[in-house]
C-alpha positions in Angstrom: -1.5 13.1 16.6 -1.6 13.8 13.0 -3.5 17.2 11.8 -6.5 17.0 9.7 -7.3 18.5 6.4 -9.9 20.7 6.0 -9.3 22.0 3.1 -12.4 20.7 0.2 -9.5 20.1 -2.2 -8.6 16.6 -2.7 -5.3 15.9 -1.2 -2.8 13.9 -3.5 -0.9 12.5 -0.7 -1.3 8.7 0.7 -3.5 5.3 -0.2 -6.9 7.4 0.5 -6.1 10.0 -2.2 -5.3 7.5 -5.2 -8.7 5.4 -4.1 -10.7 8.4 -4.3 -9.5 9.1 -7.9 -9.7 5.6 -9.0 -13.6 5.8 -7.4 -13.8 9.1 -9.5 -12.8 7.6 -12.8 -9.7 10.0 -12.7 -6.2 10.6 -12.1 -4.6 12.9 -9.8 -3.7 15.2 -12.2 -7.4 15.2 -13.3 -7.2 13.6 -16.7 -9.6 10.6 -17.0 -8.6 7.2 -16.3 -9.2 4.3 -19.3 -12.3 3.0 -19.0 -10.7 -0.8 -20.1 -7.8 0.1 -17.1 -10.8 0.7 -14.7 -12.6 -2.4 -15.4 -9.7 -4.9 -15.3 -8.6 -3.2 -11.5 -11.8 -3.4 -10.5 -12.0 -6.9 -11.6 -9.1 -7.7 -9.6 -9.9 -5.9 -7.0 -13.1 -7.8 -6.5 -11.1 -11.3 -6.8 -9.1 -9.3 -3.6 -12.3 -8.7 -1.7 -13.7 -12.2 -1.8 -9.6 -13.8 -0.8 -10.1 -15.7 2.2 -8.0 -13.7 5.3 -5.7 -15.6 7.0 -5.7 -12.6 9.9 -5.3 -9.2 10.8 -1.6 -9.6 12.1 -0.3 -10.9 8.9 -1.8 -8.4 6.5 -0.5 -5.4 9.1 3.1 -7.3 8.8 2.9 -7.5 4.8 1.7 -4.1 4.7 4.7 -3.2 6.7 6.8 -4.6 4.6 5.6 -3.7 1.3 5.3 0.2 2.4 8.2 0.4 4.9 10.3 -1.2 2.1 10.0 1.8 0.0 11.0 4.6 3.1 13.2 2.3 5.8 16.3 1.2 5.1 16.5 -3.0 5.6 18.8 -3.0 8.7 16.1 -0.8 10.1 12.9 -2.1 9.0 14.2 -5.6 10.4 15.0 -4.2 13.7 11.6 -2.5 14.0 9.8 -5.7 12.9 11.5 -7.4 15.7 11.0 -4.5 18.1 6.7 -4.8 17.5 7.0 -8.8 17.9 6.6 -9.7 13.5 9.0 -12.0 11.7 12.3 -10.5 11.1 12.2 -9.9 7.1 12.2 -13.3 4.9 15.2 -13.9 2.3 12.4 -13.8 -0.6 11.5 -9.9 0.5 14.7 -8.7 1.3 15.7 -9.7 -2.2 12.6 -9.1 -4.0 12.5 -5.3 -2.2 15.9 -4.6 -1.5 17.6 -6.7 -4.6 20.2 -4.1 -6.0 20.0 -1.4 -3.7 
């Protein structure tokens, strides 16, 4: 189990605390955020909404990837991909993530 926050300050930490300053209009330091860098993220981010899904299993496995890339080491990340029944890590990513490591 992980523990909650109560604390009523924003935390700074994780996906949840840079959405809720990009839903504020602000950084995490506080200072504001562009109103022509809002508007073409939300743009794109409404393009992302309406994407067609191809299923739950394959965004959890590219969410792996993409995240895990940037704390697990390759050897390790592959092994746990296999371990939890994904695809073992493709060529592209391991070059595209892991290029000149």
């Amino acid at each position: 189990m992980f523990a909650e926050s109560t604390s009523s300050e924003p935390s700074a930490r994780g996906a949840e605390a840079v959405d809720a300053a990009i839903a504020r209009g602000v950084d995490l330091d506080g200072s504001p955020i562009p109103a022509d860098k809002l508007a073409l993220y939300n743009q794109v981010m409404a393009l992302e909404a309406s994407r067609k899904r191809s299923g739950v299993t394959n965004s959890m496995r590219s969410r792996i990837v993409r995240i895990g890339a940037k704390h697990i080491e390759r050897e390790t990340l592959n092994k746990m991909l296999l371990e939890a029944d994904f695809a073992p890590l493709k060529p592209k990513e391991i070059a595209f993530y892991y290029g000149d490591r």
